[in-house]
C-alpha positions in Angstrom: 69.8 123.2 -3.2 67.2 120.5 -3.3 67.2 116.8 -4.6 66.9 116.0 -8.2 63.5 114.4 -7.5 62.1 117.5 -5.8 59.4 119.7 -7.4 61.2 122.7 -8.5 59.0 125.0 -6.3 59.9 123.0 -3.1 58.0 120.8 -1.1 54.2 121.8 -0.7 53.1 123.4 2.3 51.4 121.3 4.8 52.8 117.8 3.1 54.3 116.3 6.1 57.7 114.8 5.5 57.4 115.1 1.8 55.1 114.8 -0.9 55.6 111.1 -1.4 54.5 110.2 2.1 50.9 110.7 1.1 51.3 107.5 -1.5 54.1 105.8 0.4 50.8 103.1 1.7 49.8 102.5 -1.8 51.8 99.4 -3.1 51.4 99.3 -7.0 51.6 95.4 -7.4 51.1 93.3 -10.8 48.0 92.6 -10.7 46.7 96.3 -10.2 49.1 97.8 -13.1 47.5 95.4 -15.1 44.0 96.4 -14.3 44.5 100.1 -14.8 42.4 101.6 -18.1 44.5 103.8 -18.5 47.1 104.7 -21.6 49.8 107.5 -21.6 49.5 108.8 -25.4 53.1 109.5 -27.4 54.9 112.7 -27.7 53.7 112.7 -31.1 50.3 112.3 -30.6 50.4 115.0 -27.3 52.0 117.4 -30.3 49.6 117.0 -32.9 46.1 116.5 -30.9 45.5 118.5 -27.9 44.0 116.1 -25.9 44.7 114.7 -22.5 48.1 113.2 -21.8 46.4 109.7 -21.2 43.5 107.7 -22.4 40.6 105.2 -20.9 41.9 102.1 -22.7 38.1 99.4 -23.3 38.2 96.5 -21.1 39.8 93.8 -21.8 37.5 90.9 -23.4 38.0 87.9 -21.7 39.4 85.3 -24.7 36.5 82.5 -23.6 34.8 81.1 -21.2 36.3 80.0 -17.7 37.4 77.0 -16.6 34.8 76.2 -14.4 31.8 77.3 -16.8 33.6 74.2 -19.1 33.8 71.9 -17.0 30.0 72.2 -15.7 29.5 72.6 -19.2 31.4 69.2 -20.1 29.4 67.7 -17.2 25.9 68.1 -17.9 26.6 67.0 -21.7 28.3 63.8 -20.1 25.1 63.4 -17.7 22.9 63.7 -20.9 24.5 61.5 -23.0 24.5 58.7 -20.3 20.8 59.3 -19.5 20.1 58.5 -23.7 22.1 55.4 -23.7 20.7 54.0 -20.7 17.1 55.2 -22.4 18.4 53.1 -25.4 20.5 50.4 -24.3 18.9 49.4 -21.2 18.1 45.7 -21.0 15.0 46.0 -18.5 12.9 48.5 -21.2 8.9 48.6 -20.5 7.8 46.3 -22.8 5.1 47.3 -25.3 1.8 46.4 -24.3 1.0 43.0 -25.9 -2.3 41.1 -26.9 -4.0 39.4 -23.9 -3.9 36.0 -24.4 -6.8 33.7 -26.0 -8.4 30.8 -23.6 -7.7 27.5 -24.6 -9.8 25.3 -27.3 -9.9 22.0 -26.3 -11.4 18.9 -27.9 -10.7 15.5 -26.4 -12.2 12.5 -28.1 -12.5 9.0 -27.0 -11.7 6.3 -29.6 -14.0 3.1 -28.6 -12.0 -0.5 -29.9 -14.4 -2.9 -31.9 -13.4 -5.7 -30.1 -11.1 -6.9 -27.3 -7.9 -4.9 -26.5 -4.9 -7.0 -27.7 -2.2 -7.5 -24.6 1.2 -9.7 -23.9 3.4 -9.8 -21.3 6.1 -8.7 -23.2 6.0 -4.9 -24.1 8.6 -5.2 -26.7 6.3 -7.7 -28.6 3.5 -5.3 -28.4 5.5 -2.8 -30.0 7.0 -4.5 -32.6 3.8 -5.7 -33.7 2.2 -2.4 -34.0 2.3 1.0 -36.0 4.3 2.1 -32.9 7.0 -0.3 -34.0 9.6 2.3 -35.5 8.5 5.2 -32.6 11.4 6.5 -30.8 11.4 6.6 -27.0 10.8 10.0 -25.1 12.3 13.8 -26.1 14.0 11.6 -29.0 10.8 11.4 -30.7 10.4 14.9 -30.4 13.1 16.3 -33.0 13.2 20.3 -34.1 12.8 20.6 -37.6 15.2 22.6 -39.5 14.9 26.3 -38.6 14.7 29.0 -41.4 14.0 33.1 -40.6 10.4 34.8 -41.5 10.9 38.3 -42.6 9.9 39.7 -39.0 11.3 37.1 -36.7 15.3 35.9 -36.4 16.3 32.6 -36.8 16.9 32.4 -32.6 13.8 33.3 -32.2 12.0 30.3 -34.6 14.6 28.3 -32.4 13.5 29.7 -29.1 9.6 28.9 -30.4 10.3 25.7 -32.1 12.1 24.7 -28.4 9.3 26.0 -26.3 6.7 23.8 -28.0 8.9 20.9 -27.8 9.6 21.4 -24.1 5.4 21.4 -23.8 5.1 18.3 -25.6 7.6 16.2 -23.8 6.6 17.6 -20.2 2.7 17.4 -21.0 3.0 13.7 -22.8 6.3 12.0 -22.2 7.0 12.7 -18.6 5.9 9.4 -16.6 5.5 11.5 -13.2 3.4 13.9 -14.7 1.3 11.5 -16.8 0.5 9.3 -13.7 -1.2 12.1 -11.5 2.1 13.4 -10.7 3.2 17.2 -10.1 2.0 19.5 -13.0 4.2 23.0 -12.2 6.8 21.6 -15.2 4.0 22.3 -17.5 2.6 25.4 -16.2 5.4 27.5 -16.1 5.1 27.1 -19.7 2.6 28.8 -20.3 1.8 32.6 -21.3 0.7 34.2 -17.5 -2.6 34.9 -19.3 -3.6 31.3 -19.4 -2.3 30.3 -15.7 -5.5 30.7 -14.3 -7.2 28.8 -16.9 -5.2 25.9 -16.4 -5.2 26.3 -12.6 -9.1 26.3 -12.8 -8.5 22.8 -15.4 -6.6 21.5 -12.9 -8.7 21.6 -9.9 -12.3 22.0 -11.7 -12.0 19.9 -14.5 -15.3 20.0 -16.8 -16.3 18.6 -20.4 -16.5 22.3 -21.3 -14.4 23.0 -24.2 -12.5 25.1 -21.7 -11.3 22.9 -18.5 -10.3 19.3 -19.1 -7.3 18.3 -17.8 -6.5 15.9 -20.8 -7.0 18.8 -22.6 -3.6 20.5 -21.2 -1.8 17.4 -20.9 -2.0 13.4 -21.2 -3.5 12.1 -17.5 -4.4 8.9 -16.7 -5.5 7.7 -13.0 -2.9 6.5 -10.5 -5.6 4.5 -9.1 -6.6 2.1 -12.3 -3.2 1.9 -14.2 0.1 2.3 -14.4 3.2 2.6 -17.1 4.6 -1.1 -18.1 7.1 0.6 -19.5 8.2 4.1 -18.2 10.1 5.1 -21.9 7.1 6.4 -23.8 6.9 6.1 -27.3 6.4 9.4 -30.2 6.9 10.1 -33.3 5.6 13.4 -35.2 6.1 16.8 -36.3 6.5 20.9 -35.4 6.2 23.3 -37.7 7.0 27.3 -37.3 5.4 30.3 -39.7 4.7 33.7 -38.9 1.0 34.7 -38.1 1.6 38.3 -38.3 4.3 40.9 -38.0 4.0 40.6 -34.1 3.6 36.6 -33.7 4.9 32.9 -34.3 2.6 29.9 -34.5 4.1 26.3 -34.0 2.1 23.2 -34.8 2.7 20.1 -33.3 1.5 16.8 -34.5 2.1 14.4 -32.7 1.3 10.2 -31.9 2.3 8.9 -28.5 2.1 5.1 -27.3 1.5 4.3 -24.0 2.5 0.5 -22.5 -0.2 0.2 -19.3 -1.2 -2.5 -16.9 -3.9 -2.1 -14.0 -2.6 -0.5 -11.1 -0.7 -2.8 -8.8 -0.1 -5.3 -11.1 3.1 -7.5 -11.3 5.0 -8.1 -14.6 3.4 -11.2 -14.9 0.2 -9.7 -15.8 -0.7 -8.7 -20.2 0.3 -5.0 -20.7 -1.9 -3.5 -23.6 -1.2 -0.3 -25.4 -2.8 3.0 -25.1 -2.4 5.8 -28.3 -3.3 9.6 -27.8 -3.0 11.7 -31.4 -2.1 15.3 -30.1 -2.6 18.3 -32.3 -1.6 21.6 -30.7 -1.2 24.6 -31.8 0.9 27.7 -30.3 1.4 31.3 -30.3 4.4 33.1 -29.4 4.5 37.0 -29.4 8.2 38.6 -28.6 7.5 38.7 -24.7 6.4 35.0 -24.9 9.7 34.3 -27.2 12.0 36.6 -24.7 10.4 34.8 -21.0 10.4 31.0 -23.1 6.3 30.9 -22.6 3.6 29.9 -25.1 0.5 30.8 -25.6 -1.7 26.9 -26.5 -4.7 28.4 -28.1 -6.3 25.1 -29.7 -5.8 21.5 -28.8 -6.8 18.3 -30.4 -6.7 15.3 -28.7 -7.8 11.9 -29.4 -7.0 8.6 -27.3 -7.9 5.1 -27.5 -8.9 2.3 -26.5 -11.5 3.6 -24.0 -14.6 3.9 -23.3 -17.0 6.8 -24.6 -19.3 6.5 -21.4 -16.7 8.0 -18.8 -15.8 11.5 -18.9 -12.4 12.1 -20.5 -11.6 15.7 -18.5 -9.9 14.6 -15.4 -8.2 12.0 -17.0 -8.2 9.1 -19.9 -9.7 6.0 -19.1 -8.2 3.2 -20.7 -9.2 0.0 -22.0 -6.5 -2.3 -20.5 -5.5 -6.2 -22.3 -8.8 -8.4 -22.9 -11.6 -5.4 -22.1 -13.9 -4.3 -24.4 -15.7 -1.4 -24.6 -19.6 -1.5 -23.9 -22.2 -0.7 -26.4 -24.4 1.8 -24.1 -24.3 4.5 -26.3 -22.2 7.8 -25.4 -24.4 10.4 -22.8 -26.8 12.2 -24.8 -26.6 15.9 -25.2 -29.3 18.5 -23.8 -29.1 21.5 -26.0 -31.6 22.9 -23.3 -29.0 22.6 -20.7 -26.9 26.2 -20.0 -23.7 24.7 -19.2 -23.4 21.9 -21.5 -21.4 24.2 -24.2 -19.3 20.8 -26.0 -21.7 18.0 -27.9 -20.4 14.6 -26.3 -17.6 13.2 -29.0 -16.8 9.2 -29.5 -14.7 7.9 -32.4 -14.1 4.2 -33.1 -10.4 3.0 -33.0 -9.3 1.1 -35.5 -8.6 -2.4 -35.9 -5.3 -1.1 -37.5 -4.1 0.8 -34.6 -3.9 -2.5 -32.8 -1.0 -4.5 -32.1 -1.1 -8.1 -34.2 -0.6 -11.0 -32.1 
C-alpha cells in the first residue's frame, strides 16, 4: 500500500527515487512566492466558468518612485536653488556698466591787492582783524549739512557723498603736508579711476589749460618761497547734496580758506601775512563711485589772493607775502592764433576788504 502523498497510479516510470526528487533543488523562498503572477481561482469560480484553475495576476505597480530617484531628485533642486541665491545675493555682482567719467573744468584766478599786503608777527592778530576772524580751524570748518533722502538715493548714500566731498576738501586744502609740495596719493585715491590719469598728467605736466593745473585739483604753494606760520588752517563754508538724475548725486562745495604764510626759512620773528583761496567745486557720484567712496570733480573754481597775475598759477599759487605789492605789468596777453592756448589769461583784483586791519 503506498503513502498518503503518493499519486494513486504509483510512482512514474523512470522518476528516480520519487517524483519529488526532480524539484527537491528548487527552494521556493519569500521573495520568489511573492514574485509569481500567478492566482489559483475559487471552487466557485472553477464551477461556474470553465477556465483554467489559475490566472496571470498584472504586475504589481510600484506605489512611487525609489529612494534613490528622490534623493537625486532632492539634490539637484537643492543645487538649483543655491545657484539662484548666490545669482541674487552675491555681494561681488558685475556691476552695470556706468558713464565714463567727464575731465575736469578748472578755472584758477589770481586776485592782484591794490596796495601793500598787510602783515604782523602775531598770526592771532591777523586773524582777528580780518573776515577770517570767526573761521574755524581745519576738518571743523568743514561740517556735513543735515542729510535728507532724494527719491532714488538712501539717506547713507547722501551721507556717503556728502562725506566723500568733505574728505576732498580737507585733504586737497587743509592738509599742511599736502599744501606745501608734500605727497598727493591722499587726494588721488579719491577720485573716480576715470580721472586718475588726468590728475597724474596735472601733477607732473602742469599747464594753464583748463585741463592740468595743479591748483586746479588742490591748493599748492612752493616749498621753496613760503611756508605755513601757522599749520591750523582756517575754513568756513558749505556742501550741498541733490540728485542730478535717477543714476547720480552732485555735491557742491563752497568754500573760503585762510592761509597764515611767511617766506621760506624765515624765523617767527619775521611779519606773517594772510593768503585766501575761494574754492567752488562741484562733484558727481554715480552708485559705484558712492559704493568704492570715490568722486567724480567735474568743475572747479578757484580764486586766490594776494598774488601776482604775471606768474602762472598751475603748478602752484604765488603769494604776495607782508609789505609786497603786486606790479602793474599787465597780465600775459592772449594769442587766439596760438593752438594750444585753449584758457584766456584771468586776473581779479582783491579787495581792500579781504585784508586784515591793522
Amino acid at each position: 500500500m503506498g503513502e498518503p502523498s503518493d499519486p494513486p497510479e504509483g510512482t512514474p516510470e523512470g522518476a528516480p527515487g520519487g517524483g519529488d526528487d526532480e524539484y527537491r533543488s528548487v527552494v521556493f523562498d519569500e521573495t520568489f512566492v511573492r514574485a509569481a503572477r500567478l492566482q489559483e481561482f475559487s471552487a466557485q469560480e472553477r464551477i461556474t466558468d470553465h477556465t483554467p484553475a489559475v490566472r496571470r495576476l498584472p504586475p504589481a505597480r510600484r506605489s512611487g518612485l525609489s529612494r534613490q530617484a528622490l534623493v537625486l531628485i532632492l539634490l539637484i533642486a537643492v543645487a538649483f536653488g543655491t545657484a539662484v541665491y548666490m545669482g541674487v545675493r552675491h555681494p561681488y555682482r558685475t556691476p552695470v556698466a556706468a558713464r565714463p567719467a567727464e575731465p575736469l573744468r578748472m578755472t584758477v584766478v589770481p586776485l592782484a591787492p591794490e596796495g601793500a599786503v598787510p602783515g604782523a608777527r602775531d598770526v592771532g592778530l591777523l586773524y582777528a582783524h580780518s573776515p577770517a576772524a570767526g573761521f574755524r580751524a581745519g576738518a571743523e570748518g568743514v561740517p556735513l549739512p543735515p542729510t535728507r533722502r532724494t527719491a532714488n538715493f538712501s539717506d547713507d548714500q547722501v551721507v556717503t557723498a556728502l562725506l566723500t566731498a568733505q574728505d576732498y576738501v580737507v585733504r586737497s586744502a587743509l592738509d599742511p603736508a599736502v599744501v606745501t609740495g608734500g605727497e598727493t596719493r591722499t587726494v588721488r585715491v579719491l577720485l573716480d579711476s576715470g580721472q586718475q590719469e588726468q590728475f597724474d598728467e596735472s601733477m607732473h605736466r602742469p599747464a594753464a589749460d583748463g585741463r592740468h593745473a595743479v591748483t586746479g585739483w588742490l591748493v599748492r604753494f612752493d616749498p621753496a618761497r613760503v611756508r605755513l606760520a601757522d599749520p591750523h588752517i582756517r575754513v568756513r563754508g558749505t556742501l550741498q547734496a541733490a540728485e542730478a538724475d535717477s543714476g547720480t548725486l552732485e555735491v557742491t562745495t563752497d568754500h573760503t580758506v585762510v592761509y597764515a604764510l611767511r617766506p621760506a626759512g624765515a624765523g617767527r620773528d619775521t611779519e606773517a601775512s594772510l593768503f585766501t583761496v575761494r574754492r567752488e567745486l562741484r562733484f558727481r557720484f554715480d552708485r559705484e563711485d558712492l559704493r568704492l567712496r570715490q568722486a567724480e570733480l567735474v568743475v572747479s573754481h578757484v580764486q586766490a589772493g594776494p598774488q601776482s597775475c604775471t606768474q602762472d598759477p598751475s603748478p602752484h599759487l604765488h603769494p604776495l607775502l607782508a609789505g609786497q605789492r603786486a606790479p602793474r605789468t599787465p597780465p600775459p596777453g592772449t594769442n587766439p592764433y596760438a593752438p594750444d592756448t585753449t584758457t584766456p589769461a584771468l586776473c581779479g583784483t582783491l579787495s581792500e576788504a579781504a585784508q586784515p586791519k591793522l
